[in-house]
Every structure is written in C-alpha cells, then in structure tokens.
C-alpha positions in Angstrom: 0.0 0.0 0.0 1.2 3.6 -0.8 1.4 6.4 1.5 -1.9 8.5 0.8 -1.9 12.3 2.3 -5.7 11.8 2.1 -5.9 8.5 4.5 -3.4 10.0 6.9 -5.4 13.3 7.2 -8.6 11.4 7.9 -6.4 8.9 10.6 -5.4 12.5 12.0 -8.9 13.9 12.6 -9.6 10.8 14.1 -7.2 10.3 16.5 -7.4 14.2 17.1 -11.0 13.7 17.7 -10.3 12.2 21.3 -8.8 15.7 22.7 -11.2 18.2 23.8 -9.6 20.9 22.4 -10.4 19.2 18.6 -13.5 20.2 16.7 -13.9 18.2 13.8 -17.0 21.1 12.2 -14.2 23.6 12.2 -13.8 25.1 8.9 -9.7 24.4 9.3 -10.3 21.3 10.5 -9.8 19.2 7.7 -7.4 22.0 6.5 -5.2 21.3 9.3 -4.8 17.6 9.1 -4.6 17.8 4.8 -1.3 20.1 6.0 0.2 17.6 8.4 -0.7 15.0 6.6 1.1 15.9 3.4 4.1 17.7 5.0 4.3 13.9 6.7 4.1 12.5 3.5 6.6 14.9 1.7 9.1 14.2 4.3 8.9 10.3 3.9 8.6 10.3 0.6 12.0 12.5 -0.2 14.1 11.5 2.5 13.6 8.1 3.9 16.5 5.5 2.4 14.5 2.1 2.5 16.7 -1.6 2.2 16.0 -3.0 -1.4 13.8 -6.3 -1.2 16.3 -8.3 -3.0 20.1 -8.2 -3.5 21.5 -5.9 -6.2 25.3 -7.5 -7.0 26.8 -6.2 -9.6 28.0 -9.0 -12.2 31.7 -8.0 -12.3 31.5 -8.4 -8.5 31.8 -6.3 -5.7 29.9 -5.0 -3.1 25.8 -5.4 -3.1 24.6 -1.9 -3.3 21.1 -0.3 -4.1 18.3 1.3 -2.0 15.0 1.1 -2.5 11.9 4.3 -1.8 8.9 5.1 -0.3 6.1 5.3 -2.6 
C-alpha cells in the first residue's frame, strides 16, 4: 500500500478527535490535518532510504549496493 496524504489526514482527525480541544465542524479542520498530513508524507517520501527487497550484485562483483523508496 502507498502512503496517501488523504488517509493520513482522515487517521489525524480521528485520532485528534479524542482531545477536547479538537472540533472536527471547524472550517480548518480538515485544513489542518490535509497540512500535516502531506508535510508527513513529503518528508517520507523525499528523505527516507529504505533496504532493497532483494540483492542488487553487480555482475563484475563487488559489493551489493542499491536502496529502494517510499512510494
């Protein structure tokens, strides 16, 4: 499964939801959580450095090498 900035923002106004500080009607609301949610998502997304699945050798030899992303 990808990373979504839609499905995190809605995770966020849920998990918000149980302070009671949160109102979920306010007009930034969902502005709020869209912004977290897709600075989150920017951040993964540009800077994480993720372990390939498999081994990349190069066929001369040498040492394995390759990273993989965050999608």
């Amino acid at each position: 499964m990808s990373l979504s900035a839609s499905r995190l923002a809605s995770a966020i106004r849920t998990a918000f939801s149980a302070y009671a500080w949160w109102d979920d009607s306010a007009p930034m609301a969902a502005e709020m959580a869209n912004a977290i949610a897709q600075a989150v998502v920017t951040e993964i997304t540009g800077h994480a450095v993720v372990n390939p699945l498999g081994l990349i050798a190069p066929n001369g030899g040498g040492p394995v090498t390759g990273t993989g992303s965050v999608q």
